[in-house]
BALOBA-1460 file (C-alpha; in Angstrom, 3 decimals):
// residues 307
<rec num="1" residu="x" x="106.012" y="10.074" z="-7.643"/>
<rec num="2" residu="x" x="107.618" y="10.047" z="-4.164"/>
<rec num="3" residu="x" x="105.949" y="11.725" z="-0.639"/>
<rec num="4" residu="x" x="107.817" y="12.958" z="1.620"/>
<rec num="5" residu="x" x="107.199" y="12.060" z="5.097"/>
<rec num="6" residu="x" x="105.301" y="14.385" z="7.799"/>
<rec num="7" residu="x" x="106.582" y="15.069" z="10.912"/>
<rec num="8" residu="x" x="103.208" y="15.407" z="12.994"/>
<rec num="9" residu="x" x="102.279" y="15.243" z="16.513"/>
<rec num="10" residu="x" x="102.535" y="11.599" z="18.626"/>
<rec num="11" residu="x" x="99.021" y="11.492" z="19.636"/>
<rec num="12" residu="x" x="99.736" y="8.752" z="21.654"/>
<rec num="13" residu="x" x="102.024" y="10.842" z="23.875"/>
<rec num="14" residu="x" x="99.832" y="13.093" z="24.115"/>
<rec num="15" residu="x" x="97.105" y="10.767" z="25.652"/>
<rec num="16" residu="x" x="99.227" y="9.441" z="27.549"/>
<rec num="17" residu="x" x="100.694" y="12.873" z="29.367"/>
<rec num="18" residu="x" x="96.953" y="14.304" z="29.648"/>
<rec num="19" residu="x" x="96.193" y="11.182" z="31.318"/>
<rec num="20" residu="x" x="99.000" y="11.702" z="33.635"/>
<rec num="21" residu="x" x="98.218" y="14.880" z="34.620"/>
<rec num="22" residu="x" x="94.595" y="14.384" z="35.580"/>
<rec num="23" residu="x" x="95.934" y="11.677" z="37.869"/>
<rec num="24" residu="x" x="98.270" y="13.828" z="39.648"/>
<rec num="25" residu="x" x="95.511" y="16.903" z="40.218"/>
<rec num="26" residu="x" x="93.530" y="14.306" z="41.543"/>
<rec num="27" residu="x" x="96.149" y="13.075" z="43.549"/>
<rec num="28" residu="x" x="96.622" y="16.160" z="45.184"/>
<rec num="29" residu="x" x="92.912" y="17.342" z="45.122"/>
<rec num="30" residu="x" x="92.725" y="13.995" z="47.410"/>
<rec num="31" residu="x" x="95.622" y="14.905" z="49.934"/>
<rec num="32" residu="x" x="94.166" y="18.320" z="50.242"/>
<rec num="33" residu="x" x="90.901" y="17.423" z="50.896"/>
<rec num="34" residu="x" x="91.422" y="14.134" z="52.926"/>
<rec num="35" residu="x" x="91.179" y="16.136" z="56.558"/>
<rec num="36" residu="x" x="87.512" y="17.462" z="55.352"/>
<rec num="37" residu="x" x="86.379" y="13.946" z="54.400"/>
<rec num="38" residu="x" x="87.557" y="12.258" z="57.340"/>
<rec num="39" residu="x" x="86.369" y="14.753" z="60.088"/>
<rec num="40" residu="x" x="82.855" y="13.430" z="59.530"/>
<rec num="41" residu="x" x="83.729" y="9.683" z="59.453"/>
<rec num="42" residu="x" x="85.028" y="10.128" z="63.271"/>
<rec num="43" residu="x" x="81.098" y="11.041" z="63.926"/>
<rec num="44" residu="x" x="79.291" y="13.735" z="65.708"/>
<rec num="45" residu="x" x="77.533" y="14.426" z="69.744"/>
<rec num="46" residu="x" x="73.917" y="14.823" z="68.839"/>
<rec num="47" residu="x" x="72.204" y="17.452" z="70.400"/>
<rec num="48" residu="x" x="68.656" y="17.571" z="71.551"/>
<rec num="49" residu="x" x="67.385" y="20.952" z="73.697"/>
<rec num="50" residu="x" x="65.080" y="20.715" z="75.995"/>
<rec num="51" residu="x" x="63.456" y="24.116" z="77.382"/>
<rec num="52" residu="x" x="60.697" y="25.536" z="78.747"/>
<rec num="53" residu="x" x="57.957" y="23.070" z="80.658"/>
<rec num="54" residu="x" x="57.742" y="19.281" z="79.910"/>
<rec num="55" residu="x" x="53.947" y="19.365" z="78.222"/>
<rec num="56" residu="x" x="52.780" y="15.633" z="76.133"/>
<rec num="57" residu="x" x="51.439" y="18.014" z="73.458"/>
<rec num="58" residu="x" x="53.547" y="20.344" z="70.939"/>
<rec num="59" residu="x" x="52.248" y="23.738" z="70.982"/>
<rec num="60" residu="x" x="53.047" y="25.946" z="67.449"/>
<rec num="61" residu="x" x="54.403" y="29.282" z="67.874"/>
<rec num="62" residu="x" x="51.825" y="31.980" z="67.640"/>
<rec num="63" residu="x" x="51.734" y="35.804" z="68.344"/>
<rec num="64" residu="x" x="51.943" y="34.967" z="72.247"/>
<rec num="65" residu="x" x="53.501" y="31.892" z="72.745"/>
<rec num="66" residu="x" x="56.732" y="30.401" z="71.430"/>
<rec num="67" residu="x" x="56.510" y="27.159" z="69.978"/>
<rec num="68" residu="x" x="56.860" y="24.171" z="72.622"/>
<rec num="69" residu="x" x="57.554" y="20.568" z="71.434"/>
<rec num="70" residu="x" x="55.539" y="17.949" z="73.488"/>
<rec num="71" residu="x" x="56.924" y="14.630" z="75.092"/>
<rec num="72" residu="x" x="56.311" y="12.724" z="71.889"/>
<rec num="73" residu="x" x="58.395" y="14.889" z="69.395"/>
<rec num="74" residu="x" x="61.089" y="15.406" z="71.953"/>
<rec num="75" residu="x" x="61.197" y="10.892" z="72.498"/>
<rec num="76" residu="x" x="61.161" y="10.607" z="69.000"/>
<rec num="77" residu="x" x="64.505" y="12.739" z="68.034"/>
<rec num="78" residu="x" x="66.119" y="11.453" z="71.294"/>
<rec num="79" residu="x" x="65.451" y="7.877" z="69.495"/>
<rec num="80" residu="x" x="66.373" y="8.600" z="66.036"/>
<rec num="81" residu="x" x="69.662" y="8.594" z="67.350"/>
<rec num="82" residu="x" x="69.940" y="5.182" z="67.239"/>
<rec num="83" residu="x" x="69.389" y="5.151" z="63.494"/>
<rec num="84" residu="x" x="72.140" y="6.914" z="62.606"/>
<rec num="85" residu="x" x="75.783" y="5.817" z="62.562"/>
<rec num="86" residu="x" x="77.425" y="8.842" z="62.431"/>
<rec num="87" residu="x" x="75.770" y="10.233" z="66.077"/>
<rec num="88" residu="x" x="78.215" y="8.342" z="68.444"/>
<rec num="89" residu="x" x="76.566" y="10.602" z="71.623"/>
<rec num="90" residu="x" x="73.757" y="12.233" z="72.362"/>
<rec num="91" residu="x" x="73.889" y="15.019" z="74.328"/>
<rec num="92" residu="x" x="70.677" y="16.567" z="76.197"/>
<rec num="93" residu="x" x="70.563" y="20.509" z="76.718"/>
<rec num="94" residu="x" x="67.984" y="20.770" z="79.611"/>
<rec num="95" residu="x" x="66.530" y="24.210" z="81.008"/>
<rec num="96" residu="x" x="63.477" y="23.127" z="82.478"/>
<rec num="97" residu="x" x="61.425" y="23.347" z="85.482"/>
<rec num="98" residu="x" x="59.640" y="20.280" z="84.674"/>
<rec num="99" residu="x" x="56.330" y="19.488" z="83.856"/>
<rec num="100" residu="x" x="53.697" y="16.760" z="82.869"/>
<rec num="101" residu="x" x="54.659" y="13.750" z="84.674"/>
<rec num="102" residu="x" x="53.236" y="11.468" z="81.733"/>
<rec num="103" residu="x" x="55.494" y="13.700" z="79.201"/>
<rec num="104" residu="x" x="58.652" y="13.507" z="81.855"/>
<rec num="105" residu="x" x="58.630" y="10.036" z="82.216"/>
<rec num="106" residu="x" x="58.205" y="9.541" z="77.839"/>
<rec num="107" residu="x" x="61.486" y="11.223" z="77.436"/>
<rec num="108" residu="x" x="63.298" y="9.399" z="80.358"/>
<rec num="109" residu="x" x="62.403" y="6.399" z="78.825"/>
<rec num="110" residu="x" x="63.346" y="7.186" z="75.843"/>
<rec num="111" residu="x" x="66.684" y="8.431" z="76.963"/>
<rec num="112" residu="x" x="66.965" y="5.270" z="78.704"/>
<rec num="113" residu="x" x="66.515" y="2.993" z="76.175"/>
<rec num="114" residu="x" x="69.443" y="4.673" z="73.672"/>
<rec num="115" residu="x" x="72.034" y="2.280" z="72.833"/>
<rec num="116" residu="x" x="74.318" y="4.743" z="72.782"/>
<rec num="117" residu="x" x="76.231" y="6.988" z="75.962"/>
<rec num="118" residu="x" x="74.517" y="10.252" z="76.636"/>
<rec num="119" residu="x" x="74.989" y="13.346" z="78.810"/>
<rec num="120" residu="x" x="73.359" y="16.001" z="80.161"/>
<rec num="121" residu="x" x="74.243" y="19.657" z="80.753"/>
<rec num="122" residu="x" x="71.553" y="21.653" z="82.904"/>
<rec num="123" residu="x" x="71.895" y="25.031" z="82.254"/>
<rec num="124" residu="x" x="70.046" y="27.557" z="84.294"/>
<rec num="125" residu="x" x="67.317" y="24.846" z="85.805"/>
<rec num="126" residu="x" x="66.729" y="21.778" z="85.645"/>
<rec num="127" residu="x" x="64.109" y="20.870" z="88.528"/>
<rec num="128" residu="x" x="61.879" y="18.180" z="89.185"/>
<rec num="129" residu="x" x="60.759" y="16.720" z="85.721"/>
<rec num="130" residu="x" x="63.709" y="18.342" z="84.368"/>
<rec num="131" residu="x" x="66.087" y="16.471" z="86.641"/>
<rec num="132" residu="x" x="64.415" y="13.197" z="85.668"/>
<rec num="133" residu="x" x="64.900" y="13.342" z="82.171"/>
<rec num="134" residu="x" x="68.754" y="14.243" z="82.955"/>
<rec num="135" residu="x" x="68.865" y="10.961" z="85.455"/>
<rec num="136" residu="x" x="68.411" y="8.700" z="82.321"/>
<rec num="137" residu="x" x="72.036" y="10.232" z="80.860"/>
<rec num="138" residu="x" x="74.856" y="8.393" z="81.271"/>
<rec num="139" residu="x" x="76.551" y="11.409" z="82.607"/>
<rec num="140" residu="x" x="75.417" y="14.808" z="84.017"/>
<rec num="141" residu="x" x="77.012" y="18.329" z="83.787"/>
<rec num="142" residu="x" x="75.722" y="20.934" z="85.482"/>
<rec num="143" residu="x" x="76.374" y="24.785" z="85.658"/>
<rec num="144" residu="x" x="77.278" y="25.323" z="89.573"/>
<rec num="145" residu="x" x="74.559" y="27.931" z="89.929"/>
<rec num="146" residu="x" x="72.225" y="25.762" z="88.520"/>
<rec num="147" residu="x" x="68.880" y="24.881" z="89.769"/>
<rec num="148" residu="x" x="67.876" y="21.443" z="90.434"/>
<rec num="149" residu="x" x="66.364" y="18.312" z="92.408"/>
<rec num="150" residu="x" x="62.850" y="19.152" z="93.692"/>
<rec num="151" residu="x" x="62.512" y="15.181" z="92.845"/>
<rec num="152" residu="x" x="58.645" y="15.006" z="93.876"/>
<rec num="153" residu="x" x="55.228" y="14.693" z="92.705"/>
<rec num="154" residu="x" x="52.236" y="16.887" z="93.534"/>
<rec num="155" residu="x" x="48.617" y="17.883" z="91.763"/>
<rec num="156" residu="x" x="46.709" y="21.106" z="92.351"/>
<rec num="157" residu="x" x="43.778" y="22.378" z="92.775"/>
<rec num="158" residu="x" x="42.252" y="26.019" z="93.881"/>
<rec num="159" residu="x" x="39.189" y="25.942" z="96.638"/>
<rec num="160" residu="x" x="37.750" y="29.108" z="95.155"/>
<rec num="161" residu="x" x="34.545" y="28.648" z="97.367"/>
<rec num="162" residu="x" x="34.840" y="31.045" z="99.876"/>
<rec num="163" residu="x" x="35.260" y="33.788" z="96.620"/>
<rec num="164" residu="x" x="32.188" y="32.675" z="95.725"/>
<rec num="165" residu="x" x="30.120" y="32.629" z="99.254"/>
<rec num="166" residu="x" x="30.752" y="36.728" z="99.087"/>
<rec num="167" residu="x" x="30.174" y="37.167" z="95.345"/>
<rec num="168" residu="x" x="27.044" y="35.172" z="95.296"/>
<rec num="169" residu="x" x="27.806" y="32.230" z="93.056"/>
<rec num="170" residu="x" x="25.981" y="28.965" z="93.971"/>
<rec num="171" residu="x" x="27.000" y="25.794" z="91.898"/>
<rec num="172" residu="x" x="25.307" y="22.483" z="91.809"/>
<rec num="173" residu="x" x="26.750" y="19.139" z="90.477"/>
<rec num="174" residu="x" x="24.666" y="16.207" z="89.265"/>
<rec num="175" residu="x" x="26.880" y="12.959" z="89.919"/>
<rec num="176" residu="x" x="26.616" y="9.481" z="89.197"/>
<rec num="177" residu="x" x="29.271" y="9.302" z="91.734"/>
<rec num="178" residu="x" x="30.839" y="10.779" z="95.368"/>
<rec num="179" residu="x" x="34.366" y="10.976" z="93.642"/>
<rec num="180" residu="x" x="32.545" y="12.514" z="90.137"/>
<rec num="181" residu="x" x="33.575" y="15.915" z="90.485"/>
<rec num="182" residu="x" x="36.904" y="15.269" z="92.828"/>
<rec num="183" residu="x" x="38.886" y="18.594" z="92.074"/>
<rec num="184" residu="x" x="35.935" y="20.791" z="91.710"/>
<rec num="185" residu="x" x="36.656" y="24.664" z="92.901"/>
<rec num="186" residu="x" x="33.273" y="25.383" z="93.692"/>
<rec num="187" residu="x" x="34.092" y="23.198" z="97.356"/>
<rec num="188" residu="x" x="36.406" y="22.549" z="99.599"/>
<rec num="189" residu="x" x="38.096" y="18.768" z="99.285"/>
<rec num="190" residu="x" x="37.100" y="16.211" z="101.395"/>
<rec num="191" residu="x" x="39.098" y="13.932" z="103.216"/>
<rec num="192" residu="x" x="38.498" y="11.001" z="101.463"/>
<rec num="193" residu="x" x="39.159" y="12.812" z="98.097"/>
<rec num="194" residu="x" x="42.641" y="13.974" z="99.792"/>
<rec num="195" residu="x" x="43.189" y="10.191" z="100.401"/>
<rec num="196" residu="x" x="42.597" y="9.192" z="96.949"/>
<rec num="197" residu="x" x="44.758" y="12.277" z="95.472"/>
<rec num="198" residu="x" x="47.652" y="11.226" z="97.828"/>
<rec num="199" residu="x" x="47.716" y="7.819" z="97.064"/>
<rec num="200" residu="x" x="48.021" y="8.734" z="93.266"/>
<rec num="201" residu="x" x="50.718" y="10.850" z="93.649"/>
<rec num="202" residu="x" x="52.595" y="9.115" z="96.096"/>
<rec num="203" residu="x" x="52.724" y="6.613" z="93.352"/>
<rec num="204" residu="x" x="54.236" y="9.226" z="90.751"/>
<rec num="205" residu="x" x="56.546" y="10.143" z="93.518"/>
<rec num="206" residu="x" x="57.687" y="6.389" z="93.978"/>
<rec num="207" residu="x" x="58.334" y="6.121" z="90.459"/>
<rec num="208" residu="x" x="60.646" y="9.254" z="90.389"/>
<rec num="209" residu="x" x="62.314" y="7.961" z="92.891"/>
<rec num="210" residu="x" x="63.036" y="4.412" z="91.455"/>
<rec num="211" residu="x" x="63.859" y="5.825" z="88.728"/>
<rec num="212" residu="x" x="66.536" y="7.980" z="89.963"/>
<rec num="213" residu="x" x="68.449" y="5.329" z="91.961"/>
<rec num="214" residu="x" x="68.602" y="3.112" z="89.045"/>
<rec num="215" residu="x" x="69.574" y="5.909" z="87.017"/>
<rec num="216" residu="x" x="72.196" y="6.947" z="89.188"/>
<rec num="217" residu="x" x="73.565" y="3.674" z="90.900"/>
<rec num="218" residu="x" x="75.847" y="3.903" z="93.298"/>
<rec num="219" residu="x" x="76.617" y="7.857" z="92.328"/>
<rec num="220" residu="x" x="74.271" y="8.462" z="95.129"/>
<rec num="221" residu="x" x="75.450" y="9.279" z="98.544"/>
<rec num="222" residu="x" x="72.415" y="7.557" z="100.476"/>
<rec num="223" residu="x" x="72.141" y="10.162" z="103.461"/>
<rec num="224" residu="x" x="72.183" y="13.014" z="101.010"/>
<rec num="225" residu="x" x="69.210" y="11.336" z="98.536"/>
<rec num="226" residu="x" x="67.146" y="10.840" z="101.197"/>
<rec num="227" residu="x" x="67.388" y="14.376" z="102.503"/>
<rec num="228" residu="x" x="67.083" y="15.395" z="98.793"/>
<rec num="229" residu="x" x="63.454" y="13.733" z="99.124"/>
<rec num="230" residu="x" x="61.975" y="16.106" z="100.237"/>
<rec num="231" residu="x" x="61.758" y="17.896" z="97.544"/>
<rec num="232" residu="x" x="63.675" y="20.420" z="98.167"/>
<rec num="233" residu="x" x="65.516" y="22.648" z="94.942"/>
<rec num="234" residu="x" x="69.766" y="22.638" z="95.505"/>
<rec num="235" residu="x" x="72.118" y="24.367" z="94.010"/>
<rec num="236" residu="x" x="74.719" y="22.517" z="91.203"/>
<rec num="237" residu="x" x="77.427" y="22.154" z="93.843"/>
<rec num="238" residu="x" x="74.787" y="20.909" z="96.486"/>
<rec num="239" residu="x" x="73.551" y="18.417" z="93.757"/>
<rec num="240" residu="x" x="76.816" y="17.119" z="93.255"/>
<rec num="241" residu="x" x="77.981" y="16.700" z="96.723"/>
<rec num="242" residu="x" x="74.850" y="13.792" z="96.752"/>
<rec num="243" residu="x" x="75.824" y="12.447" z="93.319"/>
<rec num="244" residu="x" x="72.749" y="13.599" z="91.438"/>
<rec num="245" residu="x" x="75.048" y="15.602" z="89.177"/>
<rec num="246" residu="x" x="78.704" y="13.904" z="88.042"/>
<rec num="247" residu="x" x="80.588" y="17.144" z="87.279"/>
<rec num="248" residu="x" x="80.302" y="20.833" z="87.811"/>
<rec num="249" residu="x" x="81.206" y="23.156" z="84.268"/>
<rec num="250" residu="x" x="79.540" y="24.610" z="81.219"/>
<rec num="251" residu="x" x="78.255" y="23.634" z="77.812"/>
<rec num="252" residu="x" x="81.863" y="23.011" z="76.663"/>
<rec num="253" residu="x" x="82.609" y="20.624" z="79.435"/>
<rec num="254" residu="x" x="79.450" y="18.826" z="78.449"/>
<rec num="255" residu="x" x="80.026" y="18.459" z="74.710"/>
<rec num="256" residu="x" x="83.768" y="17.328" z="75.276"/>
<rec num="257" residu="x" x="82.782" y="14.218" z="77.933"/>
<rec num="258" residu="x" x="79.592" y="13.586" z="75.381"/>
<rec num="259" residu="x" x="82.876" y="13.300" z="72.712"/>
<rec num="260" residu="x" x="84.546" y="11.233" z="74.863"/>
<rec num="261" residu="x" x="82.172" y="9.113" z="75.988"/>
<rec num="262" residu="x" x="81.332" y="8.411" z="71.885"/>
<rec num="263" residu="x" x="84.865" y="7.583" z="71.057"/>
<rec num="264" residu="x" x="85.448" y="11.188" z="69.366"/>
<rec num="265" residu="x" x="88.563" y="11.881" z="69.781"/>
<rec num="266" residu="x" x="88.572" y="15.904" z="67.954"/>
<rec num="267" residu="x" x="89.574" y="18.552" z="70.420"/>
<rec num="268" residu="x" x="86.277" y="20.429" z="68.507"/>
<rec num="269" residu="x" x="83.630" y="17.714" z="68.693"/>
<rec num="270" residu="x" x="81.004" y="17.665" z="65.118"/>
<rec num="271" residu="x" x="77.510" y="18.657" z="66.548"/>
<rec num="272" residu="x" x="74.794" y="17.405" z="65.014"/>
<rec num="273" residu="x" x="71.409" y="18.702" z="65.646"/>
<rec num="274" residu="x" x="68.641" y="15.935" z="66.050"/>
<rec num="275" residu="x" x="65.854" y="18.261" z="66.433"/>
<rec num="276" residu="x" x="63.128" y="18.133" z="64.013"/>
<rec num="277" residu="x" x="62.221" y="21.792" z="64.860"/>
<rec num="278" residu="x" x="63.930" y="25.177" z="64.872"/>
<rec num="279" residu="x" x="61.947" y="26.504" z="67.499"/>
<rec num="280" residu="x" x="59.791" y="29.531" z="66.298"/>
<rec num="281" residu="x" x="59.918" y="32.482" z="68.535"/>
<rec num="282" residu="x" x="56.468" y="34.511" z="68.820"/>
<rec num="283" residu="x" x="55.823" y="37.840" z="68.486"/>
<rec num="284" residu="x" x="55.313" y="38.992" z="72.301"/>
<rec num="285" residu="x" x="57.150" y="36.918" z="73.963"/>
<rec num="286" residu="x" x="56.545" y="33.075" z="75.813"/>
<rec num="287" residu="x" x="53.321" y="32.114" z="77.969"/>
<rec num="288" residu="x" x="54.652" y="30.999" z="81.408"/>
<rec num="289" residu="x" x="54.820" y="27.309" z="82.436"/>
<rec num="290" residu="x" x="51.669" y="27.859" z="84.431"/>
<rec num="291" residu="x" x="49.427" y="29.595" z="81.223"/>
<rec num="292" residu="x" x="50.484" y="26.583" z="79.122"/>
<rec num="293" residu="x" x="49.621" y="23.848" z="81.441"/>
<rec num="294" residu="x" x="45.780" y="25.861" z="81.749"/>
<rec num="295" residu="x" x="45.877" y="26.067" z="77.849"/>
<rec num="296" residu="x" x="46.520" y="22.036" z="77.604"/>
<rec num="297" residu="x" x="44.483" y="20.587" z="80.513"/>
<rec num="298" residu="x" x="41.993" y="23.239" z="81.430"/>
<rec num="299" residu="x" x="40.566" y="24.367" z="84.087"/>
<rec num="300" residu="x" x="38.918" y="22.444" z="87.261"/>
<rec num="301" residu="x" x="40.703" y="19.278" z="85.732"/>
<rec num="302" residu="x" x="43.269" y="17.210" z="88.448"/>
<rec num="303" residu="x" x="47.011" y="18.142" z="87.462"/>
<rec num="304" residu="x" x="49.342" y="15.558" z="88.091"/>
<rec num="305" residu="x" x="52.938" y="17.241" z="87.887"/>
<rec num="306" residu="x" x="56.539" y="17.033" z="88.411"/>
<rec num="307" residu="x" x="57.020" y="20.781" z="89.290"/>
């Protein structure tokens, strides 16, 4: 008995095509979606804010108070920069009037010691311990109406004795020593205390200054520093003229020199935030510079600041 043959399908064409034609979706899956994939290889600025006053401690949010990061968290996610190969720049958003001069000199070091190019844009203000953070950048932007220099050291203390003389408040201290309760507001400081408070901060103050002129080289017109000395606040433009600032322009002008100075060549630079905090707001509003410092160091206690 004969069979006749059956014309059936050619599996192996079949196979064969399929194959064929998940190749060429991926092919074009891959052309499509090339730009995405390399955008992030070219890297991104990193972006670390710093606001409100410089404090060692973080502070959490709470009904009155915004939350504050403290010298320590703010070093730290400057420095985890250098752990990542994809940040090429960091980039330091500073509105500041300064602060602890422990906590200000913490996150200039630790700006200082990035092995890779950074720049700072000061905003609205960014005075005293705020400016000395931004001297560890490679590069500083600042808004022209900005706020800045007071480069300076001082600590502070109220005499509240002649208050009490006319509310009847006598205090008496029992000291091992003549220096024990240097500071105290129940007297008025000696001269000899003065000494020993000036000498302290005149140290601070020599530091700053160091610091500074290594920070900014030969940027610096000498005359100009060493009228800036004084402590005195200047506007952007007036900070610039002395080469404490390198350029005058916003947050854009900022991000695209942090890009260029990392080798970024996009026209819209990849930011990459390197906070470790979102910043919680509070419920009334932010405790001023001066309530927070109280808050942290308490009362009758010297205050060493850059402020």
């Amino acid at each position: 008995m004969a069979f006749k043959k059956q014309n059936g399908p050619n599996y192996l064409f079949i196979v064969l095509g399929g194959i064929f034609a998940i190749a060429l979706l991926i092919i074009i899956a891959y052309a499509f979606a090339l730009p995405f994939f390399s955008l992030p290889m070219e890297g991104c600025v990193g972006v670390v804010e710093i606001s409100g006053p410089i404090i060692t401690a973080d502070i959490p949010s709470s009904m009155f108070s915004d939350e504050t990061r403290g010298s320590e968290t703010i070093s730290e996610e400057i420095e985890s920069a250098n752990k990542r190969s994809d940040v090429k720049a960091v980039l330091l958003l500073i509105d500041s009037p300064g602060g602890s001069v422990v906590a200000s000199k913490q996150i200039f070091d630790a700006v200082h010691g990035l092995n890779k190019s950074t720049v700072a844009y000061i905003n609205e203000m960014a005075a005293s311990g705020g400016y000395y953070i931004a001297a560890g950048t490679s590069y500083i932007v600042a808004n022209p109406d900005a706020i800045t220099g007071s480069i300076g050291a001082r600590a502070t203390f109220a005499d509240m004795s002649g208050l009490f003389a006319k509310i009847g408040y006598n205090e008496t201290t029992v000291k091992s020593g003549a220096m024990k309760d240097i500071g105290s507001t129940s007297r008025p400081m000696t001269d000899e205390e003065r000494a020993v408070l000036q000498s302290i901060v005149n140290e601070s103050f020599a530091q700053f200054r160091s610091d500074v002129e290594e920070g900014r080289g030969s940027r610096l017109d000498p005359a100009g520093f060493a009228t800036a000395l004084d402590a005195r606040i200047m506007s952007g433009r007036q900070a610039k003229k002395i080469g404490l600032v390198d350029e005058l322009g916003n947050k854009k002008a900022a991000i695209k020199k942090a890009a260029q100075l990392g080798g970024i060549k996009s026209e819209t630079p990849r930011l990459c935030d390197l906070s470790s905090s979102k910043g919680k707001k509070s419920l009334f509003g932010s405790l001023s510079a001066e309530t927070i410092d109280f808050l942290v160091r308490g009362a009758g206690v010297p205050r060493l600041s850059y402020q």
